[in-house]
MITIFI-266408 format. One record per residue (C-alpha): x, y, z; residue number from 1. Coordinates in steps of 0.5 Angstrom, whole numbers, m for minus. Layout:
BEGIN
X/Y/Z/NUM
...
% end
This chain:
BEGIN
m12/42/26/1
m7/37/29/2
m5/41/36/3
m12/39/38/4
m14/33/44/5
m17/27/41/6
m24/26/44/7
m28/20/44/8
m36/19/43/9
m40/16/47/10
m41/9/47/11
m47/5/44/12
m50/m2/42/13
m54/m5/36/14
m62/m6/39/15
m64/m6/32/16
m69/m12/33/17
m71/m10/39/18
m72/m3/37/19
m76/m5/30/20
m81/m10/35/21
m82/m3/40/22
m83/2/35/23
m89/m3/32/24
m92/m4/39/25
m91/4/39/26
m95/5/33/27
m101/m1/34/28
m102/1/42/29
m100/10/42/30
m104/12/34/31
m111/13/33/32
m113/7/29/33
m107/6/25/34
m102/m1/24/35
m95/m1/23/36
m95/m4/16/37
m97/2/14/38
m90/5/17/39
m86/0/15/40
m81/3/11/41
m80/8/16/42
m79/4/21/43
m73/0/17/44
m70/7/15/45
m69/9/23/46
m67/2/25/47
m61/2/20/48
m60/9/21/49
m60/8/28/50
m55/1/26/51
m50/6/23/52
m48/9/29/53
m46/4/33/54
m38/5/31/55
m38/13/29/56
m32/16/26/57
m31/23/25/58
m35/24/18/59
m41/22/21/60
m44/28/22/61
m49/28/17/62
m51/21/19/63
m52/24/26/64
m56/30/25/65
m60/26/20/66
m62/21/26/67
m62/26/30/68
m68/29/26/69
m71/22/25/70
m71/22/33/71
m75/29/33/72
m80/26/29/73
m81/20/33/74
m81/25/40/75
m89/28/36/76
m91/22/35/77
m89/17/41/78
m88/18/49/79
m81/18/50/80
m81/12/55/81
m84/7/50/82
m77/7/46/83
m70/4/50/84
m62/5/48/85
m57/2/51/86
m51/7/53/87
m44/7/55/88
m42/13/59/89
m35/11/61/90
m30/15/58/91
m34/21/61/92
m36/18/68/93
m33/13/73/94
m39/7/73/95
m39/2/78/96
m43/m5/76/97
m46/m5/69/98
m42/m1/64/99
m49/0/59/100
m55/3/61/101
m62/4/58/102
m65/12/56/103
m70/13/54/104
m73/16/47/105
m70/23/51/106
m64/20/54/107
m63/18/46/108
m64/24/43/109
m59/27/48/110
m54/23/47/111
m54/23/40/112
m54/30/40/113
m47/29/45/114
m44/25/38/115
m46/29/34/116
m42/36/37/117
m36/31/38/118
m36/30/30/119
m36/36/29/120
m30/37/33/121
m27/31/31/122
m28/34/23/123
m24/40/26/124
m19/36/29/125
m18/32/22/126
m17/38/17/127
m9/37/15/128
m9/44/12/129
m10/49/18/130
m8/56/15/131
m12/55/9/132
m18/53/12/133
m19/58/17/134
m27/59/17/135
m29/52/17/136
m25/50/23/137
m28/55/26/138
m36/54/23/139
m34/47/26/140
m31/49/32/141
m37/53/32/142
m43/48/32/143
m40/44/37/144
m41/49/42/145
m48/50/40/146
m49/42/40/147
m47/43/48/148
m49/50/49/149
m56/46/47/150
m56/40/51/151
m54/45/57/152
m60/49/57/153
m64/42/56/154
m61/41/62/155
m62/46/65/156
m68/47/65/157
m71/40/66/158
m66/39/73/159
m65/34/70/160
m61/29/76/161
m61/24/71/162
m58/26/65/163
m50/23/66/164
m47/29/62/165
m48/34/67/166
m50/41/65/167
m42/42/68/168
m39/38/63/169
m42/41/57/170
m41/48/60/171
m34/45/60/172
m33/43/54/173
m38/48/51/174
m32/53/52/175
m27/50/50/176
m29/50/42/177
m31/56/44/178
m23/58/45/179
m22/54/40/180
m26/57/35/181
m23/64/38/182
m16/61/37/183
m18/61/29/184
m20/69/30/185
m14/71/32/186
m9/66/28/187
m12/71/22/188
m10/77/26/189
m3/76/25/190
m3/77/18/191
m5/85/21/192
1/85/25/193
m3/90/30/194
0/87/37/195
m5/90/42/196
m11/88/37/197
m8/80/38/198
m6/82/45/199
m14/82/46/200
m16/77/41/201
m10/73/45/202
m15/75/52/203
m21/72/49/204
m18/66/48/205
m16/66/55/206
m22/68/58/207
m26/62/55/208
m20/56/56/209
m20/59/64/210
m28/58/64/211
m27/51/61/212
m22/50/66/213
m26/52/71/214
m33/47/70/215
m27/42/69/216
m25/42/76/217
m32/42/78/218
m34/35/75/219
m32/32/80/220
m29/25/80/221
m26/24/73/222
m23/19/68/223
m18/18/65/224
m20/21/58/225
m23/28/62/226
m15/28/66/227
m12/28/58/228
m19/34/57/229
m16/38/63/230
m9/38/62/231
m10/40/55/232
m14/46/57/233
m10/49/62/234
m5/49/57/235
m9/52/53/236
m10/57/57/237
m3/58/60/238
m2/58/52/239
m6/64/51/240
m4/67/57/241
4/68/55/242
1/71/48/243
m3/76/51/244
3/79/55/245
8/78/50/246
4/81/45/247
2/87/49/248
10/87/50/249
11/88/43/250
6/92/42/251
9/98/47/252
13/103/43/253
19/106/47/254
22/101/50/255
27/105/53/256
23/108/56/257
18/102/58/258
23/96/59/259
21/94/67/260
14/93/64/261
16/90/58/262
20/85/63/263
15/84/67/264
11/82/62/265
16/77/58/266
17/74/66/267
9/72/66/268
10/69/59/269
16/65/61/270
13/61/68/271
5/61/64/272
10/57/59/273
13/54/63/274
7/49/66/275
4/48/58/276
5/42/56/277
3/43/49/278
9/41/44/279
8/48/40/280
9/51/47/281
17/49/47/282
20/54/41/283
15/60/43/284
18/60/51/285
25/59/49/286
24/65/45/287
20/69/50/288
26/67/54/289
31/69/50/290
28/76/49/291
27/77/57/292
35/75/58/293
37/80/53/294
32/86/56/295
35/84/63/296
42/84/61/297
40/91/58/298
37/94/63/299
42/93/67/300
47/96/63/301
43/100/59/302
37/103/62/303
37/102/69/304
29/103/70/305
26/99/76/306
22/92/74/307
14/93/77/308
15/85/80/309
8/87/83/310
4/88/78/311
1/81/76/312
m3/78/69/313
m10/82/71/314
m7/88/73/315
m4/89/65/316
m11/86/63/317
m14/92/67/318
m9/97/65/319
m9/96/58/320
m17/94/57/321
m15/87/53/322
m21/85/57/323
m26/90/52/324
m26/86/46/325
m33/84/44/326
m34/76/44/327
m33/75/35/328
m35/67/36/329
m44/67/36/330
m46/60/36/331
m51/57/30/332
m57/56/31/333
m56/49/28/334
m63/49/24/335
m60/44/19/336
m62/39/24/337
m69/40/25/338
m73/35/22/339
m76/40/16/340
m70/41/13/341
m70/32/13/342
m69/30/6/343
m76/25/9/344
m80/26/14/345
m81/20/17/346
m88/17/20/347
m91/23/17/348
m98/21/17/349
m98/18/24/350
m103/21/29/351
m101/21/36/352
m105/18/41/353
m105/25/44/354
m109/28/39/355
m115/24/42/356
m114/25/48/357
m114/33/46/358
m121/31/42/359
m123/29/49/360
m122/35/52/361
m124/40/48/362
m131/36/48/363
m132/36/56/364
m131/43/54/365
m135/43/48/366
m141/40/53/367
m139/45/59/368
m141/51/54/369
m146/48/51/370
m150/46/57/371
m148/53/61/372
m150/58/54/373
m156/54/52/374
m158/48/57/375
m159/51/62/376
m161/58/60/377
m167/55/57/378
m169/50/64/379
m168/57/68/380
m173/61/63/381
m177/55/64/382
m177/56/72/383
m179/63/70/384
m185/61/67/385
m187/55/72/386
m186/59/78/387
m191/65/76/388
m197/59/74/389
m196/57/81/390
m198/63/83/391
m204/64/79/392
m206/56/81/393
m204/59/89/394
m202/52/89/395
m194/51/91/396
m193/44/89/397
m186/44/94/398
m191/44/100/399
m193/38/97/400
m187/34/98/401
m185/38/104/402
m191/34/107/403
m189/27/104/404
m186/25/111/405
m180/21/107/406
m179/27/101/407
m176/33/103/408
m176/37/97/409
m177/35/89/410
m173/30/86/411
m169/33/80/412
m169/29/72/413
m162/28/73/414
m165/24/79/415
m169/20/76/416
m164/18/71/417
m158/17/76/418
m164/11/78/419
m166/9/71/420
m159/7/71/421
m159/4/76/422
m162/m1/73/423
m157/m2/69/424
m151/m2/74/425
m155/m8/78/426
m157/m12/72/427
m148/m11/70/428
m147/m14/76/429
m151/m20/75/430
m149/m22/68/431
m142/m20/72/432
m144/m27/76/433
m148/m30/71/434
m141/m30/67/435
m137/m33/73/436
m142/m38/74/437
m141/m40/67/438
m133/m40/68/439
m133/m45/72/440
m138/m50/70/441
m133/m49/64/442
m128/m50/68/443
m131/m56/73/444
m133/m59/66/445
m125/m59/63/446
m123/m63/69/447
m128/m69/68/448
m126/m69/61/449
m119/m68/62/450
m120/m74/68/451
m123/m79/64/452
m118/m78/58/453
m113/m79/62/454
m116/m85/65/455
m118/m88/59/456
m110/m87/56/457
m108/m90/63/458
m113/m95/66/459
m111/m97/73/460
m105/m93/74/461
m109/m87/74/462
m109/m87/81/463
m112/m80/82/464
m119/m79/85/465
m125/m79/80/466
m126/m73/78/467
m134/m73/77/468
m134/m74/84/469
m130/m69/88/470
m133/m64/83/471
m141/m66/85/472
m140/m61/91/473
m138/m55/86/474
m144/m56/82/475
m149/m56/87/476
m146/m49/90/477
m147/m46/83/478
m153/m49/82/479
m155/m45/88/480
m151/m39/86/481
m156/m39/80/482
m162/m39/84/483
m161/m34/88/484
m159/m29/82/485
m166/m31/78/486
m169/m30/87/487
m165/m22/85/488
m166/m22/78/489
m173/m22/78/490
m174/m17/84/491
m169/m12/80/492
m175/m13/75/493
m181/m12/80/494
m178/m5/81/495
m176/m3/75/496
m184/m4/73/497
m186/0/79/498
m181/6/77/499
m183/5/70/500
m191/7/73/501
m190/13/76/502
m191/20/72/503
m184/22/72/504
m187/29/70/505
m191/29/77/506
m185/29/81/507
m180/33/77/508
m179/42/79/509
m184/45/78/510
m186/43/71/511
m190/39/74/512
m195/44/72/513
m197/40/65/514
m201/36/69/515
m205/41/72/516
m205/46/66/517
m206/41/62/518
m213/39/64/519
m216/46/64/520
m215/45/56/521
m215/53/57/522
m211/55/51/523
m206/60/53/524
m204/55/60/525
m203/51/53/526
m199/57/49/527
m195/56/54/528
m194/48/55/529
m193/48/47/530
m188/53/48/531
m184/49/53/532
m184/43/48/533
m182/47/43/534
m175/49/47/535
m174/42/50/536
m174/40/43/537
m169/45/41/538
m165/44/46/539
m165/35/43/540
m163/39/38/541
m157/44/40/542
m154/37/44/543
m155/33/37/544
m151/39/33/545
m146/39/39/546
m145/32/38/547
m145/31/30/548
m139/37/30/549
m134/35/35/550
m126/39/34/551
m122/32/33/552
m125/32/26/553
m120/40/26/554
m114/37/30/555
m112/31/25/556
m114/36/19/557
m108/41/23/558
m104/35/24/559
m103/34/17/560
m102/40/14/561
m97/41/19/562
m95/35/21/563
m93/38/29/564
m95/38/35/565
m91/45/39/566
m87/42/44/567
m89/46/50/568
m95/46/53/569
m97/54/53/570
m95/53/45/571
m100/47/45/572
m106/51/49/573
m106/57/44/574
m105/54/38/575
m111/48/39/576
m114/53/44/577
m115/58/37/578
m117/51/32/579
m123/51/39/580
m125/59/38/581
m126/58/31/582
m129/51/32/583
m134/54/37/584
m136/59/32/585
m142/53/30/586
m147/55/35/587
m147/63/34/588
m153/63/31/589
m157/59/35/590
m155/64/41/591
m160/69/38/592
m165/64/40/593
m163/64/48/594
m164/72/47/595
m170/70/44/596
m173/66/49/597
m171/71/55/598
m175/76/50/599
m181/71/50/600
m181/70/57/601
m181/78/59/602
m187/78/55/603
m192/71/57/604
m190/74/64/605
m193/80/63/606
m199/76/60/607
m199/72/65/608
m200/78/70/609
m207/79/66/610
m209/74/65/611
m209/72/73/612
m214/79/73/613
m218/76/68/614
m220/70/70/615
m224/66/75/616
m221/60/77/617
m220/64/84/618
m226/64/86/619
m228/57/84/620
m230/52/88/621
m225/48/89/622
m228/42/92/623
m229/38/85/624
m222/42/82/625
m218/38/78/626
m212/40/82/627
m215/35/89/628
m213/30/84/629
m207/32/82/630
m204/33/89/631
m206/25/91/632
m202/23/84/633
m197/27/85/634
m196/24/93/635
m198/17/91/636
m192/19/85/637
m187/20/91/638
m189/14/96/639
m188/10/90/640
m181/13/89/641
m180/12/95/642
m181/4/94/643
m176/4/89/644
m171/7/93/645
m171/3/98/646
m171/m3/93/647
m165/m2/90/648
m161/0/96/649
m164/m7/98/650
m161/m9/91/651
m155/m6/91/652
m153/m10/98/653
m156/m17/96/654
m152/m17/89/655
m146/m15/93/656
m145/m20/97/657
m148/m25/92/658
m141/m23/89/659
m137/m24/95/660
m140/m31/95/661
m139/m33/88/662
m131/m30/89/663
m130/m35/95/664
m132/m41/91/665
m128/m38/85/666
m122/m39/89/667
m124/m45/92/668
m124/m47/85/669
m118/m45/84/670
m114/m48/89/671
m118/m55/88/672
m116/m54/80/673
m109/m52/82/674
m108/m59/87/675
m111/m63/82/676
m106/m61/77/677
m100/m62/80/678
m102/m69/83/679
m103/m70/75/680
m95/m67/73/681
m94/m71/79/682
m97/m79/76/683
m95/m77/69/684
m88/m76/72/685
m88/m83/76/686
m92/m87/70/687
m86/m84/65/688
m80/m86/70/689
m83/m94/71/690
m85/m95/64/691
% end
């Protein structure tokens, strides 16, 4: 199709090496315990592909949807801005400073995706033998469009103000291979010699020029190359504009009768081809001219019917319905680029990152379930129990807290373990220092080795002060550093001691029960203590299950049987959210066992309510009952708690500022080290100019 503007691609440079370097960073730092020698082959096929491309020509359309394809592959696995590309977007944009700029793995995808609706242009443009090959002009035509059209609703979509192909231009160019494809459609309806149908046709084409045309004008500041682009366009449409009123001239049947309309609408043709620049224009407008001279010397002789000079081009449109000719050019759903109809598929058992990250969340999930459905309900039945034993007891231990002058309610186990790792935090923090302290003995010891090397190779003209003694000081400070993190230690231990002593049982909610239950050794008091361990067991168990049966396992396995990750969020959640649903079919059977337990509990509730009219405990004489004894140790408990509070809030502070202390040190350090280094770069360079 000669007639056709050539128009260019857009420009790249070869980054093969720094791609290959960043593709093997990608996979050792963003896959799941993976190494890039097991995607070596990969990583070479994408870097020479990718080489390829650096000067396309108008055959390479495979090679750009094989790449594209590549690329789609590598848009599962990595994120988009580990990657780099540099672009040229001259011919298509005025640039000021650097004519190359980066794009990311996106930015890259689009761009080639961009060449690649060029190429399929480009390979309309080179077919010589136009009248014969009608259908594959179009199909290219076509596809070029819907590389566009695609690129366009990505545009769109992301707002992207980064994209330096605006949503304009592909629009612009969309509709021009659309006009271009629609020429093809009417080019064959000659042969049908049906004047009106071409006039319509004629119109189709006309209208996807003029909407060409008008996204052009949008653009904006132009280079020369979308001048060329322009003017070729709306020659076209001027084009299309003389065929459609020429053959709707042709098409009117008595021309006696109808000869003013049919000069008008030759004079419509006349000045539309009259601003086309296109070289096909020059035989079509003499003889539009010729016709339109001879219908006027007619009419003046002949005819003598009046010319409807007010009748413009949309008034025949309408007139004449050319305007209802459905659209005949669909665009292709340009499957063969997606990365399933690849001959390989690249880094096929490379696991994203994003997998475990996926893992993560459906396990926080997991946790959340299995506390709320099996944790949780079963602590709740508990507390059932305990409530109704305080009141058989008519003990409630909650008013022996409340008279703890320092305790205000019952401390929690989660309580209790946040203080148990406490321990731990405040023992992280003194190895932290210790570590420290031992940097900068190592530190101190380099410099006086350092020194005394140096003033052995160089004797007296080793003019630097001794490091063994500027460096006395700095020992003494760690020295004292060190004693006062032993002083630290050794209360940390004193009070991990004194917490390790309280009966945690005494002071948690209300189980606290076990302890006084416990020294009736009355059997149904211990029916009830049985079967609360029997349910804290299960629930060690339900948490071991959840552990062992984690849904990362069932991620990678769907991974790899499809290879893909949906691209959309909403089409990720429901798919992995599908994969958690049957995942979590694990635990229905131990659901039974809640129903269970709260069966369990409805009945002991009412035993409890007889065994209270059954007993005697009531009536006792309290003043040798064990529960006295119980109160003290359940005070003496909370008092010791109390102790170990405050001394690890002391604790918290005193390694605090122990830190702040070993930081200045370490800085000081750090500038002396400094100092002296540049007072040896100093001498070395004198002792270097005298010798």
């Amino acid at each position: 199709m000669t007639e056709l503007i050539d128009i260019p691609f857009l420009l790249t440079k070869d980054c093969s090496a720094d791609l290959e370097d960043r593709l093997r960073f990608c996979i050792e730092t963003g896959s799941l315990y993976q190494t890039h020698e097991s995607f070596k082959k990969d990583i070479g096929e994408i870097v020479n592909t990718r080489q390829a491309l650096v000067n396309l020509k108008f055959g390479d359309s495979k090679l750009l949807t094989k790449y594209y394809g590549y690329l789609e592959c590598l848009l599962k696995k990595i994120d988009p801005e580990a990657l780099a590309f540099s672009w040229s977007y001259t011919n298509y944009t005025i640039f000021e400073g650097n004519v190359f700029r980066d794009e990311n793995l996106l930015g890259e995808r689009r761009n080639i995706l961009f060449n690649l609706g060029i190429a399929y242009y480009q390979s309309a443009k080179h077919i010589d033998d136009y009248k014969n090959n009608l259908p594959l002009v179009c199909d290219y035509l076509k596809r070029s469009a819907g590389c566009f059209e695609i690129l366009s609703q990505r545009t769109k979509e992301r707002n992207s103000e980064k994209a330096i192909i605006s949503e304009t231009m592909l629009k612009a160019l969309k509709s021009m291979c659309m006009g271009l494809a629609q020429e093809t459609v009417w080019f064959k309806s000659l042969a049908a010699k049906k004047d009106l149908l071409t006039s319509k046709l004629a119109y189709k084409c006309f209208e996807y020029f003029q909407e060409s045309l008008n996204s052009f004008q949008l653009v904006g500041q132009s280079t020369e190359y979308i001048k060329l682009i322009l003017v070729f366009v709306e020659s076209k449409m001027l084009y299309f504009k003389a065929v459609c009123v020429y053959r709707l001239a042709q098409s009117i049947e008595s021309i006696a009768d109808n000869v003013g309309v049919v000069i008008r609408c030759l004079s419509i043709a006349v000045a539309a081809l009259t601003n086309s620049k296109l070289e096909s224009t020059v035989v079509f407008k003499n003889k539009c001219l010729e016709m339109l001279r001879q219908l006027e010397k007619d009419n003046d002789f002949i005819y003598l019917k009046h010319v409807p000079s007010h009748l413009q081009f949309s008034d025949f449109v309408k007139l004449y319905k050319l305007d209802s000719m459905k659209d005949l050019i669909v665009l292709p759903d340009l499957t063969e680029i997606a990365p399933s109809m690849l001959d390989q598929i690249l880094f096929r058992n490379l696991l994203p990152i994003e997998i475990m990250d996926y893992g993560t969340s459906y396990n926080e999930k997991q946790d959340i379930y299995v506390l709320q459905h099996f944790v949780e309900p079963i602590n709740l039945l508990n507390i059932q129990l305990d409530e109704e034993l305080a009141s058989f007891f008519e003990i409630d231990p909650q008013h022996i807290v409340n008279a703890h002058n320092k305790t205000k309610s019952f401390v929690t186990r989660k309580e209790l373990d946040v203080i148990g790792q406490s321990f731990g935090d405040l023992e992280s923090n003194a190895i932290n220092i210790e570590t420290q302290l031992a940097n900068i003995t190592s530190y101190l010891d380099l410099e006086i080795k350092t020194y005394e090397e140096d003033k052995q190779q160089y004797g007296d003209a080793w003019t630097i002060v001794d490091a063994r003694d500027v460096t006395k000081e700095f020992y003494e400070k760690v020295e004292k550093l060190k004693q006062y993190l032993e002083i630290g230690r050794n209360i940390n231990l004193e009070t991990q001691e004194l917490f390790a002593s309280i009966d945690k049982s005494l002071v948690t909610s209300r189980t606290s029960k076990a302890h006084l239950t416990a020294q009736y050794n009355d059997p149904f008091l211990n029916k009830i203590e049985a079967l609360k361990k029997r349910r804290e067991r299960f629930i060690s168990e339900i948490e071991k299950k959840s552990y062992e049966n984690r849904i990362i396992s069932k991620l990678i396995m769907y991974y790899k049987e499809t290879d893909d990750i949906p691209g959309t969020i909403s089409e990720r959640e429901e798919i992995f959210d599908n994969i958690y649903s049957k995942h979590m079919k694990v635990f229905a059977v131990d659901m039974k066992y809640i129903e269970d337990c709260k069966n369990e509990n409805y009945g002991l509730i009412k035993e409890i309510e007889e065994y209270k009219s059954r007993t005697n405990f009531n009536n006792e004489d309290r003043s040798s009952d064990p529960r006295t004894q119980y109160i003290q140790d359940v005070r003496q408990s909370l008092a010791s708690l109390d102790d170990v509070k405050t001394q690890l809030k002391k604790g918290t502070a005193y390694y605090q500022q122990l830190i702040e202390k070993v930081n200045e040190l370490v800085q000081v350090i750090v500038g002396f080290l400094e100092a002296r280094r540049n007072d040896r770069e100093r001498l070395l360079n004198e002792i270097s100019i005298a010798a």
